[in-house]
Structure formats: C-alpha cells, structure tokens
N, CA, C and O of each residue as an XYZ file, in Angstrom:
836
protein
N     -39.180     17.361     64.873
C     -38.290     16.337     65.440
C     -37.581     15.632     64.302
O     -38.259     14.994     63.496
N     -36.275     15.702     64.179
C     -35.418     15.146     63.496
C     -34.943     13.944     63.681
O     -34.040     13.952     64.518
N     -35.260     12.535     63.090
C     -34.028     11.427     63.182
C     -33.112     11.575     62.190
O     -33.059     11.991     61.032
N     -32.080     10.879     63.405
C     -30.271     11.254     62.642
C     -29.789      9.492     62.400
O     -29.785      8.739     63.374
N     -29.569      9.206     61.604
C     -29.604      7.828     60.870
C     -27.955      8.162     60.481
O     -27.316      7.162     60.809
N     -27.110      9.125     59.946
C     -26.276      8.741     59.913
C     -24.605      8.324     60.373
O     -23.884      8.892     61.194
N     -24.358      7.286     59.630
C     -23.305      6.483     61.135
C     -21.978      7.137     59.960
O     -21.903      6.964     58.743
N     -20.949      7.996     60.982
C     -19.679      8.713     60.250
C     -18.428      7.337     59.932
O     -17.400      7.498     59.274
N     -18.703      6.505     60.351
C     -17.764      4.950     59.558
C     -18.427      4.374     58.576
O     -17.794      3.523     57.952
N     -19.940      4.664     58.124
C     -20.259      3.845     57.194
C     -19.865      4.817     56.008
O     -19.707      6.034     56.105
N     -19.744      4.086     54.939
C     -19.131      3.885     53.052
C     -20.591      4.203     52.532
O     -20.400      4.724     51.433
N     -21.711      4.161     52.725
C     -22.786      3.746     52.060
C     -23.869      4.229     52.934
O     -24.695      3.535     53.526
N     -23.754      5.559     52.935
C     -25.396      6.134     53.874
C     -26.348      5.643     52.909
O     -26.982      4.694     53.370
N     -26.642      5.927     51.838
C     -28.264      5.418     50.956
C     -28.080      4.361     51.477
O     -28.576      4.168     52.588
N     -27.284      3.312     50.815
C     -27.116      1.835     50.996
C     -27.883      1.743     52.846
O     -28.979      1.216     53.038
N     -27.092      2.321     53.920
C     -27.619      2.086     55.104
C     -29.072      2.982     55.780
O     -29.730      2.855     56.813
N     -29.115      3.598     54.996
C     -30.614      4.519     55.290
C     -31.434      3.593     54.752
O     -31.864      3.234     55.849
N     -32.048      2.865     53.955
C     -32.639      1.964     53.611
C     -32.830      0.796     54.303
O     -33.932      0.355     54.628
N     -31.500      0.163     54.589
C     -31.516     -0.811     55.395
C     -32.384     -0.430     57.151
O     -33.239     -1.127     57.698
N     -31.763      0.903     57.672
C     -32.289      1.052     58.635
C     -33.756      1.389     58.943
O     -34.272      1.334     60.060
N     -34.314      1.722     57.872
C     -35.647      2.413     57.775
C     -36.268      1.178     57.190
O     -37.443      1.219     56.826
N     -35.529      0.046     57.072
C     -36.483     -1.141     56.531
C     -37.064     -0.935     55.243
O     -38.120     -1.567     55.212
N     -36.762     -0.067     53.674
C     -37.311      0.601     53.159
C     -36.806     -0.063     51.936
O     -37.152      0.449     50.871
N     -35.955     -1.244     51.894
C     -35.384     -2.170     50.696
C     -37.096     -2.712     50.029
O     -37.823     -2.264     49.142
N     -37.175     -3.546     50.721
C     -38.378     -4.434     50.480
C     -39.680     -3.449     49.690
O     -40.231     -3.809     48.650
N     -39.962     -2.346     50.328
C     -40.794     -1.189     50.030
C     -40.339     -0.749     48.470
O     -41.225     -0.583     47.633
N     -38.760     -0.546     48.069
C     -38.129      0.197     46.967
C     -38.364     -1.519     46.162
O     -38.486     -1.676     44.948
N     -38.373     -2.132     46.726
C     -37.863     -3.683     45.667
C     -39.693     -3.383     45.081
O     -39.851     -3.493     43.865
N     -40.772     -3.080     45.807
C     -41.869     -3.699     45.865
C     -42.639     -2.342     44.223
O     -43.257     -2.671     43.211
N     -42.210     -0.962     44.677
C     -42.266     -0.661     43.468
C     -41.320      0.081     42.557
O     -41.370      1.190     42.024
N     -40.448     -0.896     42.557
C     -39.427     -0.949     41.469
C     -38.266      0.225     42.053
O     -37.716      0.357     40.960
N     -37.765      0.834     42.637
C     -36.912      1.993     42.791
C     -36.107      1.452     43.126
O     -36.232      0.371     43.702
N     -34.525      2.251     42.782
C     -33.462      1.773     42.963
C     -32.489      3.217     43.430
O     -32.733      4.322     42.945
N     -31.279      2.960     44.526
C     -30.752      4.546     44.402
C     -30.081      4.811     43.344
O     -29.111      5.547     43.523
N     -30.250      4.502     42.440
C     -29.462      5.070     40.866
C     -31.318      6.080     40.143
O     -31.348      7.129     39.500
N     -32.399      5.318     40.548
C     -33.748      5.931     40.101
C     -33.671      7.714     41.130
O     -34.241      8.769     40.851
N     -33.066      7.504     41.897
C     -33.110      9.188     42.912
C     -32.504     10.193     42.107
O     -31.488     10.835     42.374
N     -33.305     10.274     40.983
C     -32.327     11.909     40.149
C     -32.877     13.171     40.762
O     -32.481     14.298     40.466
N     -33.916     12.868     41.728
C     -35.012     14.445     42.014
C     -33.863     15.482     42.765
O     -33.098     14.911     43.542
N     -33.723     16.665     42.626
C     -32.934     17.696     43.099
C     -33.384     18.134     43.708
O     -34.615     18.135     43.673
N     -32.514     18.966     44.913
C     -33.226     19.646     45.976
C     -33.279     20.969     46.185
O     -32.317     21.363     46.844
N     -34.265     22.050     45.779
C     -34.287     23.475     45.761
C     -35.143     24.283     46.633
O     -36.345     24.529     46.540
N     -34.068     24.727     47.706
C     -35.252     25.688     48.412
C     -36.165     25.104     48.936
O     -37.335     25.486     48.915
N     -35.589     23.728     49.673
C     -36.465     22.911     50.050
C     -37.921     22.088     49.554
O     -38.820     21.471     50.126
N     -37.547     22.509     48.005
C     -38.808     21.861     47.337
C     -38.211     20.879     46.230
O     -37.062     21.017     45.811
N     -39.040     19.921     45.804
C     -38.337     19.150     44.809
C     -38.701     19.322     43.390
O     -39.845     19.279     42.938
N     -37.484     19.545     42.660
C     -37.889     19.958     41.194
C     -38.673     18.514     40.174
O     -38.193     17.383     40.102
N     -39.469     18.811     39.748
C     -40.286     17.744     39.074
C     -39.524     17.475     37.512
O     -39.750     18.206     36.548
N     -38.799     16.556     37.481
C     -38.347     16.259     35.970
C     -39.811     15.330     35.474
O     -40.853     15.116     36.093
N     -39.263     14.811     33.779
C     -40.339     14.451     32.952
C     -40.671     12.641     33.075
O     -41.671     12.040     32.683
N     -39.334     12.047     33.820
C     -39.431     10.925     34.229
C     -40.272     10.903     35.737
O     -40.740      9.817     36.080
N     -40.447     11.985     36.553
C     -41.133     11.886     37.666
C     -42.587     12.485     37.338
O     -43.381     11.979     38.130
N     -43.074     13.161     36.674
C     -44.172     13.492     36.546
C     -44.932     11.742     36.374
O     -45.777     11.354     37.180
N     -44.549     11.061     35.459
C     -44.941      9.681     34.838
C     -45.368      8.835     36.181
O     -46.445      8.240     36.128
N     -44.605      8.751     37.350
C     -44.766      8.293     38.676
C     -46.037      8.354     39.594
O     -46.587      9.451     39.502
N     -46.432      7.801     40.139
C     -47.299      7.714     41.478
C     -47.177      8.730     42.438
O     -45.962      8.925     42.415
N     -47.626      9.476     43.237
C     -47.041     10.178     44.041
C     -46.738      9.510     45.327
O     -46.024     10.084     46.149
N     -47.414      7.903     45.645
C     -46.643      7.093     46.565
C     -44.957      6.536     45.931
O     -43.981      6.517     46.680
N     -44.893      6.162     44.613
C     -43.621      6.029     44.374
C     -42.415      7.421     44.621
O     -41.331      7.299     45.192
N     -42.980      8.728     44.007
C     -42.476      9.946     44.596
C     -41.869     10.281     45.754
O     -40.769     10.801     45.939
N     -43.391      9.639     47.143
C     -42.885      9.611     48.153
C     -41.664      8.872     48.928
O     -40.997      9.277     49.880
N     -41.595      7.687     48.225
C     -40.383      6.715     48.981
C     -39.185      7.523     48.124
O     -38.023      7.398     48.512
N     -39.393      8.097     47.316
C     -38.176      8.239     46.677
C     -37.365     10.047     47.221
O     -36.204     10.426     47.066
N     -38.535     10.771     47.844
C     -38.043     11.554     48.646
C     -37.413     11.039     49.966
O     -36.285     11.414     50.288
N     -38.103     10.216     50.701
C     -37.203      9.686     52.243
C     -36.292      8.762     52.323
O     -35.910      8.383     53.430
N     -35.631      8.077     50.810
C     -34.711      8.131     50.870
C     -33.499      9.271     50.408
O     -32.293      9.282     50.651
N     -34.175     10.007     49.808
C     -33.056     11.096     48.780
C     -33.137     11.796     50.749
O     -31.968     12.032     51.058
N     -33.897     12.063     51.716
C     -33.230     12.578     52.305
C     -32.963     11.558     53.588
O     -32.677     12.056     54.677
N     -33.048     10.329     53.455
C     -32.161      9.652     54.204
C     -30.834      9.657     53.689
O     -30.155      8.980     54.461
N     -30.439      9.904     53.159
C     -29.011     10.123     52.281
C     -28.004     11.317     53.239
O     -26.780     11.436     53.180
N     -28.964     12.099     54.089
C     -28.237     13.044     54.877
C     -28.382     12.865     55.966
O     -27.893     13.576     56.844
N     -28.996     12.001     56.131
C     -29.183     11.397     57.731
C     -30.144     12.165     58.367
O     -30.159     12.119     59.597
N     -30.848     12.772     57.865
C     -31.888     13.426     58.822
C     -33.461     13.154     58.169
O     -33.632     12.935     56.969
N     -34.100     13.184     58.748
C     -35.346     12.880     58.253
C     -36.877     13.232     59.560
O     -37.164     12.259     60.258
N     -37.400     14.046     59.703
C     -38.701     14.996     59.863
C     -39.382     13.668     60.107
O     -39.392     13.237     58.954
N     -39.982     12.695     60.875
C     -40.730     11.819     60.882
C     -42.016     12.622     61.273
O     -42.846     11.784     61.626
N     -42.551     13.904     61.365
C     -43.832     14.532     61.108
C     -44.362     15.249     60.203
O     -45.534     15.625     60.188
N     -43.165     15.574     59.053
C     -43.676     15.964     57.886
C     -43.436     14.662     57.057
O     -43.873     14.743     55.909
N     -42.811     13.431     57.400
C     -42.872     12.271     56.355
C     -44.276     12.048     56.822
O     -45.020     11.810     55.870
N     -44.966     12.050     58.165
C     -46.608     10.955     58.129
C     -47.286     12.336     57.317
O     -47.750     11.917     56.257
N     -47.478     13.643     57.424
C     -48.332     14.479     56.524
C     -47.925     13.610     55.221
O     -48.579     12.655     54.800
N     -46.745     14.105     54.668
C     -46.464     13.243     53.084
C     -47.234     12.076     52.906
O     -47.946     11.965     51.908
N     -47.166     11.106     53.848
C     -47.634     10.197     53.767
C     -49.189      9.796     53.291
O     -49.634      9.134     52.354
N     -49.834     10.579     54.487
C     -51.072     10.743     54.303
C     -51.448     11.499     52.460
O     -52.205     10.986     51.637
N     -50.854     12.448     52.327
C     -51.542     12.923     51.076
C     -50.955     12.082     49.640
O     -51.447     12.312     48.535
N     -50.059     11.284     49.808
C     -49.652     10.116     49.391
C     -50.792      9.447     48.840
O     -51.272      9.413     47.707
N     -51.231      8.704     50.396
C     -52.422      7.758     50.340
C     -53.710      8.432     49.659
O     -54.552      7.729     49.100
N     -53.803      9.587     49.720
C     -55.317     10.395     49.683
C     -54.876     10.182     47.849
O     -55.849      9.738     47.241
N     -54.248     10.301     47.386
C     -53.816     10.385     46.230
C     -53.591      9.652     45.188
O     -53.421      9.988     44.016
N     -53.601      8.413     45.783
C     -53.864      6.875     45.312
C     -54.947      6.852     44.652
O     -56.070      7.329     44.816
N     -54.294      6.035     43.644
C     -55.352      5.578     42.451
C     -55.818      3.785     42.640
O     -56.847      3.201     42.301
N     -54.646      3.318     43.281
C     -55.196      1.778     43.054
C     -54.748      1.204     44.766
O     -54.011      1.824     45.533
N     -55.244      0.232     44.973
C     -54.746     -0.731     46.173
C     -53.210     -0.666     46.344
O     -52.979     -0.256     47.482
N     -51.749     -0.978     45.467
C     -50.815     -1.326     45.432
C     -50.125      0.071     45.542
O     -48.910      0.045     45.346
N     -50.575      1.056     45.767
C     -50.625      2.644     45.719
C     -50.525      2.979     47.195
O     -49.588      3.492     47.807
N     -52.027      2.457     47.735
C     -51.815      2.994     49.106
C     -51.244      1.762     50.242
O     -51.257      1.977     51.454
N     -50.788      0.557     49.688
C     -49.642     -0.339     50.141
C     -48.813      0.092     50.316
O     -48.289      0.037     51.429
N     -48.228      0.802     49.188
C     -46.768      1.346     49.253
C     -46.648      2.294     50.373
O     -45.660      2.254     51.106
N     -48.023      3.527     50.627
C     -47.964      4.196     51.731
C     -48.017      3.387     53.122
O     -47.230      3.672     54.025
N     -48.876      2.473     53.245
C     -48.555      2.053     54.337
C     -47.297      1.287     54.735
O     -46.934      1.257     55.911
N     -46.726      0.757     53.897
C     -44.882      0.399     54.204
C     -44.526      1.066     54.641
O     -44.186      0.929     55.817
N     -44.308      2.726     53.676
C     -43.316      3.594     54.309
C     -43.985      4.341     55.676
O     -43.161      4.913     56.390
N     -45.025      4.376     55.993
C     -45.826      4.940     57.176
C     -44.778      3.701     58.153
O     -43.774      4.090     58.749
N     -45.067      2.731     58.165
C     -44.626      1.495     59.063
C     -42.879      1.527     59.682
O     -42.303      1.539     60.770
N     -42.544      1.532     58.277
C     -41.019      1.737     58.111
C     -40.541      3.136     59.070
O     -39.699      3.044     59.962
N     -41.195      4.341     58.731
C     -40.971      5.566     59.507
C     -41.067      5.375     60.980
O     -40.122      5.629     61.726
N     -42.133      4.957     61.364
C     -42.451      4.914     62.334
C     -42.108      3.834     63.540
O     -42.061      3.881     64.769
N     -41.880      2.777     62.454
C     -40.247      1.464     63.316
C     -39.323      2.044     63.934
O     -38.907      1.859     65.078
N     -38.803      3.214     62.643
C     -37.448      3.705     62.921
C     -37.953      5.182     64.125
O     -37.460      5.705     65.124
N     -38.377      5.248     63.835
C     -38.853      6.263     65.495
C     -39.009      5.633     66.669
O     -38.530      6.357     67.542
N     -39.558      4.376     67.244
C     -39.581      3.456     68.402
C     -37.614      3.183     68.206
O     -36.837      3.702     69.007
N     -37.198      2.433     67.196
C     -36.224      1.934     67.825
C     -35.022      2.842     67.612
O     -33.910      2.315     67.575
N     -35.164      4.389     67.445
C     -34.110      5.258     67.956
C     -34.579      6.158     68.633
O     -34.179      7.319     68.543
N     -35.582      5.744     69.490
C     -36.192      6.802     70.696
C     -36.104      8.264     70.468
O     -35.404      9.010     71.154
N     -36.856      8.647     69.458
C     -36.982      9.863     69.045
C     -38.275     10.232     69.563
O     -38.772     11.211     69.005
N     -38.893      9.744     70.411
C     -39.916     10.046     71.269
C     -39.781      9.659     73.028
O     -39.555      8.567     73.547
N     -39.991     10.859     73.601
C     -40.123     10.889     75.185
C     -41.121      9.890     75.786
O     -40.742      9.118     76.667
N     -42.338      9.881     75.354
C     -43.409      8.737     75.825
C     -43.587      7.629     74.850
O     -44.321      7.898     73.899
N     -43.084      6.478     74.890
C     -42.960      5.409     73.528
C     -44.358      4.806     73.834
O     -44.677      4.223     72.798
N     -45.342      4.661     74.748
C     -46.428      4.025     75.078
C     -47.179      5.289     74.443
O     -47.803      4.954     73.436
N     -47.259      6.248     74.662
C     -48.397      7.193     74.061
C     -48.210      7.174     72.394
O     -49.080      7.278     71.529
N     -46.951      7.025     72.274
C     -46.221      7.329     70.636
C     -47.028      6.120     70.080
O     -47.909      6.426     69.276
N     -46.840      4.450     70.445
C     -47.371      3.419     69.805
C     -49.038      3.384     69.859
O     -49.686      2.769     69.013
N     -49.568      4.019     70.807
C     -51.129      4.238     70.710
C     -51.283      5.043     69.686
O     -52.048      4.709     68.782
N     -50.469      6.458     69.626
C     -51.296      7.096     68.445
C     -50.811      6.763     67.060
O     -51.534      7.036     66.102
N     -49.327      6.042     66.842
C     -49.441      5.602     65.734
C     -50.134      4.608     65.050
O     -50.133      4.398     63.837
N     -50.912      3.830     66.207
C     -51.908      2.718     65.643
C     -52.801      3.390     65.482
O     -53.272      3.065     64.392
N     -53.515      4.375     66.015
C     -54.461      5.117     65.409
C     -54.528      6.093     64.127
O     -55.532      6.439     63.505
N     -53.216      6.431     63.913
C     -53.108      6.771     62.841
C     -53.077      6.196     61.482
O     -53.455      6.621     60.390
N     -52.294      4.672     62.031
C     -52.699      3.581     60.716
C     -53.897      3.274     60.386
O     -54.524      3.159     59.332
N     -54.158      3.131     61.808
C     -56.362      3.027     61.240
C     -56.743      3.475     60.407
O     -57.346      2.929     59.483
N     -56.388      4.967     60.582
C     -57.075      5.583     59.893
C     -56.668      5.821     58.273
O     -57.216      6.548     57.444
N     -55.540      4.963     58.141
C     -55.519      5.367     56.722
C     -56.065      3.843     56.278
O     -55.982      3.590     55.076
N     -56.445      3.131     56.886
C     -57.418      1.786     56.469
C     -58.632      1.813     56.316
O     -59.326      1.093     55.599
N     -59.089      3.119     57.369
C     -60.619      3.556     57.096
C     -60.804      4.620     56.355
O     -61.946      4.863     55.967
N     -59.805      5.411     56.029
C     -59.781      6.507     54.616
C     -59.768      4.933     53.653
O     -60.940      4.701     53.358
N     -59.105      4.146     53.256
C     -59.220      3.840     52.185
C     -60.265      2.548     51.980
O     -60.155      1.787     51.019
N     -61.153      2.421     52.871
C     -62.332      1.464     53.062
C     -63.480      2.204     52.474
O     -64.382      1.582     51.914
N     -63.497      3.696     52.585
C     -64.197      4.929     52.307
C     -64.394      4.936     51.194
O     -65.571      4.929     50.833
N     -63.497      4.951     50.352
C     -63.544      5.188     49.053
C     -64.611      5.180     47.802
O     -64.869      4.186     47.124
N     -64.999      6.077     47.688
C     -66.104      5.465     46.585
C     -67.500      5.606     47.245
O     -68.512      5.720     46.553
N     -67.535      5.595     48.884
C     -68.768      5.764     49.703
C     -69.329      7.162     49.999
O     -68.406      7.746     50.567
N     -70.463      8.057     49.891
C     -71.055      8.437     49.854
C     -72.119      8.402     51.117
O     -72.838      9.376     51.342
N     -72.156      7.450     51.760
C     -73.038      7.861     52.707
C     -72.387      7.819     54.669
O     -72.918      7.965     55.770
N     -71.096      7.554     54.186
C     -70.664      8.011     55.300
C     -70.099      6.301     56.259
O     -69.071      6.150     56.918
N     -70.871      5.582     56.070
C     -70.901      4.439     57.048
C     -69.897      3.070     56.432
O     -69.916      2.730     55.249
N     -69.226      2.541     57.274
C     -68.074      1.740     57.236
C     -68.696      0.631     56.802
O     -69.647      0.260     57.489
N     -68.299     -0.281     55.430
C     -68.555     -2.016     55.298
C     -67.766     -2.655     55.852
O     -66.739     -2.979     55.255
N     -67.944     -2.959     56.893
C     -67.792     -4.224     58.023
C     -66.546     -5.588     56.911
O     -65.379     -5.916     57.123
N     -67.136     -5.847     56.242
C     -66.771     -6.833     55.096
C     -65.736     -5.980     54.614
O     -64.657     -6.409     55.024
N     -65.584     -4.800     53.812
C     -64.479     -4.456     52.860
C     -63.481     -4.035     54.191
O     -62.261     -3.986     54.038
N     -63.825     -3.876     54.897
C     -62.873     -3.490     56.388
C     -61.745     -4.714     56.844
O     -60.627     -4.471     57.299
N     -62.303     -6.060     56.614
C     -62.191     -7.055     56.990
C     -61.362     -7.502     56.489
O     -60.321     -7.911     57.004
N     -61.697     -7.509     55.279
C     -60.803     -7.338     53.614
C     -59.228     -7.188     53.806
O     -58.226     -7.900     53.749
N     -59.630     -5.626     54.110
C     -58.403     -4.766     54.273
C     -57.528     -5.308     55.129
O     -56.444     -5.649     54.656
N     -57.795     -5.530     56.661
C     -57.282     -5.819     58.035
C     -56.629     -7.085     57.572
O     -55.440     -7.303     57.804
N     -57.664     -8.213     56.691
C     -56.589     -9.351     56.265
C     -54.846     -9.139     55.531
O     -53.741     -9.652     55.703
N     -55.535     -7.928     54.546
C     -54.806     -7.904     54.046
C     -53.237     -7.091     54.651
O     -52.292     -6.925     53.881
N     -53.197     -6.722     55.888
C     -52.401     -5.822     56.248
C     -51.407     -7.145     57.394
O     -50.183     -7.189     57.511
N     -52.609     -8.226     58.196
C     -52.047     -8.984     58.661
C     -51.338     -9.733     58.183
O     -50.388    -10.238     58.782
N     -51.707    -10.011     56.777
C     -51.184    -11.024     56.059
C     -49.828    -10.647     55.259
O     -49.150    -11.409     54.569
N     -49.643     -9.500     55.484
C     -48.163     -8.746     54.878
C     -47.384     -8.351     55.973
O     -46.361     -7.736     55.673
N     -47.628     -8.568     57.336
C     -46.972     -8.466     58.460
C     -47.196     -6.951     59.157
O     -46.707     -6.624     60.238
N     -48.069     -6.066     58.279
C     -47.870     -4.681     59.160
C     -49.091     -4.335     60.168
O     -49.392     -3.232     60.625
N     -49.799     -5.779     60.416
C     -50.597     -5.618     61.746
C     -50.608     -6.749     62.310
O     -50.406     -7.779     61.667
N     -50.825     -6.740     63.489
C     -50.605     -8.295     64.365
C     -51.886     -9.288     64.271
O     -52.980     -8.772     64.501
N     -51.858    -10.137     64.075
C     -53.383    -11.369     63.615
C     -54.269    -11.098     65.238
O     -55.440    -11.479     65.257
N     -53.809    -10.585     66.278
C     -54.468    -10.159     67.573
C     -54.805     -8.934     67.967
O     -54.975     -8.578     69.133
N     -54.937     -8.065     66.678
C     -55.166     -6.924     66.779
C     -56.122     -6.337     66.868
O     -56.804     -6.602     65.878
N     -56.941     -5.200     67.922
C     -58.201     -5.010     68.007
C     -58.812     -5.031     67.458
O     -59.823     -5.733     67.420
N     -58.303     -3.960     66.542
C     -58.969     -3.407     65.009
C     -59.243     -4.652     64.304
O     -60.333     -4.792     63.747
N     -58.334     -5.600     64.272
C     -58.708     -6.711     63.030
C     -59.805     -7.388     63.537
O     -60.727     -7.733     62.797
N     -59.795     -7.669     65.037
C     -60.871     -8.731     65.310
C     -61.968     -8.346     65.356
O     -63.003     -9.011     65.315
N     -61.747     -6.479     65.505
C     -63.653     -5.709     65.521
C     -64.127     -6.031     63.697
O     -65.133     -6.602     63.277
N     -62.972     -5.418     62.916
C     -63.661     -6.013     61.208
C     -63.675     -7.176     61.357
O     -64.893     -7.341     61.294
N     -63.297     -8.086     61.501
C     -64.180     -9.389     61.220
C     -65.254     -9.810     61.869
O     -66.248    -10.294     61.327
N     -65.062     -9.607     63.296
C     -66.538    -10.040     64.144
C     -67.606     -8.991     63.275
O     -68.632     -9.588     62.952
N     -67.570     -7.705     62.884
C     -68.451     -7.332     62.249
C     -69.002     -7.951     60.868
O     -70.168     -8.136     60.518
N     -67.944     -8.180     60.277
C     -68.039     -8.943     58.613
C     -68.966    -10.002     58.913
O     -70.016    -10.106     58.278
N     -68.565    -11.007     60.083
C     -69.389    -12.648     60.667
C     -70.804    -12.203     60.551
O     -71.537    -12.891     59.841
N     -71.447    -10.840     61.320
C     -71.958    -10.465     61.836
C     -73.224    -10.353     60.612
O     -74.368    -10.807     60.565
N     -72.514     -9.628     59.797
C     -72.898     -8.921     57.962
C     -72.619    -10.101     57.405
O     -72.752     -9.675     56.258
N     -72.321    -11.322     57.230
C     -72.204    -11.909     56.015
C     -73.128    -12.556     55.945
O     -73.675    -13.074     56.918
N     -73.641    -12.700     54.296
C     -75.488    -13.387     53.682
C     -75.290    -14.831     54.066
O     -74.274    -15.525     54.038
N     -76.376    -15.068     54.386
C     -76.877    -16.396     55.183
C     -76.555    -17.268     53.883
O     -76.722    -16.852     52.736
N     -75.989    -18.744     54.273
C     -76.649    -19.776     53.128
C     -77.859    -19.219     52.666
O     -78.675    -18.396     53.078
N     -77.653    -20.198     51.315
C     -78.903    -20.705     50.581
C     -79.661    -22.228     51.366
O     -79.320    -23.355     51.726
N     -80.732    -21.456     51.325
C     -82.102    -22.432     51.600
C     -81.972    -23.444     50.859
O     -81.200    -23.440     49.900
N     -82.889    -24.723     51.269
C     -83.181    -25.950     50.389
C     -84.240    -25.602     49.700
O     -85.218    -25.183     50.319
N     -84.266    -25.682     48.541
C     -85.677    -25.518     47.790
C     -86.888    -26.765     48.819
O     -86.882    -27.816     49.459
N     -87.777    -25.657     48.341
C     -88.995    -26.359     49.253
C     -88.823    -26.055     50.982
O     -89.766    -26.604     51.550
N     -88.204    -25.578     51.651
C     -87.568    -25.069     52.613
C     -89.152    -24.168     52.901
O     -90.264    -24.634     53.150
N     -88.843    -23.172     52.795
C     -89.992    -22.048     52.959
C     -91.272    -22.777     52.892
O     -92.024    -22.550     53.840
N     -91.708    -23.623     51.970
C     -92.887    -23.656     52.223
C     -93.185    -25.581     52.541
O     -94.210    -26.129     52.135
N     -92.126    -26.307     53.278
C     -92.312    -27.599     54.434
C     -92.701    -26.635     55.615
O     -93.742    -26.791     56.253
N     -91.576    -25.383     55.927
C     -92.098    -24.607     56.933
C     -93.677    -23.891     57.063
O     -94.144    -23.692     58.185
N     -94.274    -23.607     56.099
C     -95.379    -22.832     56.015
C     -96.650    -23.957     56.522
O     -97.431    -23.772     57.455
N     -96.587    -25.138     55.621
C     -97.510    -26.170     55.932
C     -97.149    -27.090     57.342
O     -97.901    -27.952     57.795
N     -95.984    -26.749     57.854
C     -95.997    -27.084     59.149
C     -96.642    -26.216     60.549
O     -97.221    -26.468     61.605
N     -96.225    -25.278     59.938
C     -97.369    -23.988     61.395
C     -98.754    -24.153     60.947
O     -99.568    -24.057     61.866
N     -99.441    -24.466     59.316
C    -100.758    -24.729     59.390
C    -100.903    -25.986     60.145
O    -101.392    -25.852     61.267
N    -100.660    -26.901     59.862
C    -100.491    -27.759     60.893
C    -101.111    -27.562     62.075
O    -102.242    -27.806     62.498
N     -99.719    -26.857     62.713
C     -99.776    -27.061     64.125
C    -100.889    -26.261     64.331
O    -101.741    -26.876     64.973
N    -101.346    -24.690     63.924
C    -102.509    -24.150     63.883
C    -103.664    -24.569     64.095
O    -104.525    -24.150     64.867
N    -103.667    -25.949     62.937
C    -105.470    -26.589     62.842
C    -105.635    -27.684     64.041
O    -106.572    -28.472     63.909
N    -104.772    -27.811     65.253
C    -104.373    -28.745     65.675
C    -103.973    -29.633     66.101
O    -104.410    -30.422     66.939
N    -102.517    -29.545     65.189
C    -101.107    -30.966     64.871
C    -101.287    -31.581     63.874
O    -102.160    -31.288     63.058
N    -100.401    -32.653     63.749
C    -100.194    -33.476     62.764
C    -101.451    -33.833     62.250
O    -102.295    -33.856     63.145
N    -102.030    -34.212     60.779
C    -102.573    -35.139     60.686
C    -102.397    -36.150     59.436
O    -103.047    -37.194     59.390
C-alpha cells in the first residue's frame, strides 16, 4: 500500500513531505536537514557513502522516508518493518525515540489520508504495535524473560510526556498500577521492629503490664 503525498502546485515536495508526515520536529531532533539527504538510489537499495556509515541506523532511517517522500510515495509497511529493525538496532534511549517519532509520524499520515479500509481495526493494531516496541525496549538487557513493571512505567511516562501516547492510556495506567504495586516500602523507624516484637510478648503473657 502506497501513500501519495504529492500535491502537483506545490514548489517544495521535501519542504511539504516533511511538513505532512509531521517529520520536521523528528529531523530538528536528530540534527538532519534536506541538504544532509546525499544517499542515492540503486536498484532499489541505498548506496552507503562514508558520511552515512558514521550515522545511527535510526538517523539512516528518517533520512530514507524523507529521500522517498520527495516522490510522493511512500510503502507505510515496509517503513514499520524499517522501523522496527531501526529500533532493534539502537544503541541508546534517544535512538529508539527517534524510531518511535517516525513510527508515529507514518502512521498519523496513514489515518489522516485514509490509506486504510477499516481505520478502527488500523488504530487497534497500530497501538499494539507501538507497545510493542516499548516492550522490546523495556527487554533489553533481560534475560529471564519477565517485564519490570517500574522500567515499563518509566518508559510509558516517558512517551506521554512527549505527546506520542495519551496520559489515559491503557497501557500507561497497567505500567504504573503495576510499578505502585512493585515499588519498596518506606523506611521503618528505627526501633520499629522491635516496639512491635515486645508488644505481641505482651499481649502473649497477658497484656500490658
């Protein structure tokens, strides 16, 4: 499935492929500019110069969907694969940010040029698909398989708090009610533990005396 982004009166397709894909803020965020788009296009593959090897492969990625927003067409099911191995590919937090912008951005621009027949089934599975690149990257580093409630929580803040999930969102309110759930109790009053201990002897021998 192809979106067609470009308008035959506009002067400035990059200039308006960006704008429409919401993808300024994303290019401002790690540094790209359309004068940075030198990558060439061969045989449908992109030739790797010595200034792109140096790159992120999330910076890579924004810098392919705009080089082919530039023709007005753009694959919004081989951009979420890209996407995903994007994210899998990430080295730091600000890495797989950048993927989730352009995941967001893609997928805006698919609701609001109805490039999908069922828009209610389309917005269910793209929230499930964002999940999941919140719980791929909650994963990280884990070994035994099972989700921290807390670094989940983390995350979900951090996605609400940049606008690309709603503060009423399932997902956010299941990581935090879990985090509430998991987080270490205060600290005790010293002497705590054991006013309690000599109070059940107490009551044991008794009651008060």
């Amino acid at each position: 499935m192809l979106l067609r982004f470009r308008d035959p009166h506009s002067k400035s397709v990059a200039s308006q492929g960006k704008q429409r894909f919401g993808l300024l803020p994303i290019c401002e965020q790690a540094g790209i500019s359309s004068k940075a788009l030198s990558t060439t296009q061969r045989t449908g593959s992109f030739e790797m110069t010595q200034q792109e090897e140096q790159k992120s492969p999330a910076e890579l990625l924004v810098e392919r969907i705009l080089a082919r927003g530039q023709s007005g067409q753009i694959d919004w099911r081989q951009a979420r694969e890209e996407i995903h191995d994007a994210h899998d590919l990430a080295t730091n937090a600000a890495e797989r940010v950048l993927c989730l912008g352009v995941h967001k951005a893609i997928m805006d621009a698919v609701e609001r040029h109805g490039a999908v027949s069922d828009v209610e089934c389309f917005r269910k599975t793209r929230r499930q698909d964002y999940n999941l690149l919140l719980i791929k990257e909650v994963m990280i580093g884990k070994t035994d398989g099972l989700i921290d409630p807390i670094a989940l929580a983390e995350i979900t803040g951090r996605e609400v708090a940049a606008g690309r999930m709603p503060p009423d969102d399932e997902f956010h309110k299941l990581a935090t009610a879990g985090a509430a759930v998991l987080a270490p109790l205060p600290p005790r009053r010293p002497g705590f533990l054991h006013q309690a201990r000599m109070l059940v002897l107490r009551l044991w021998r008794g009651g008060p005396r």
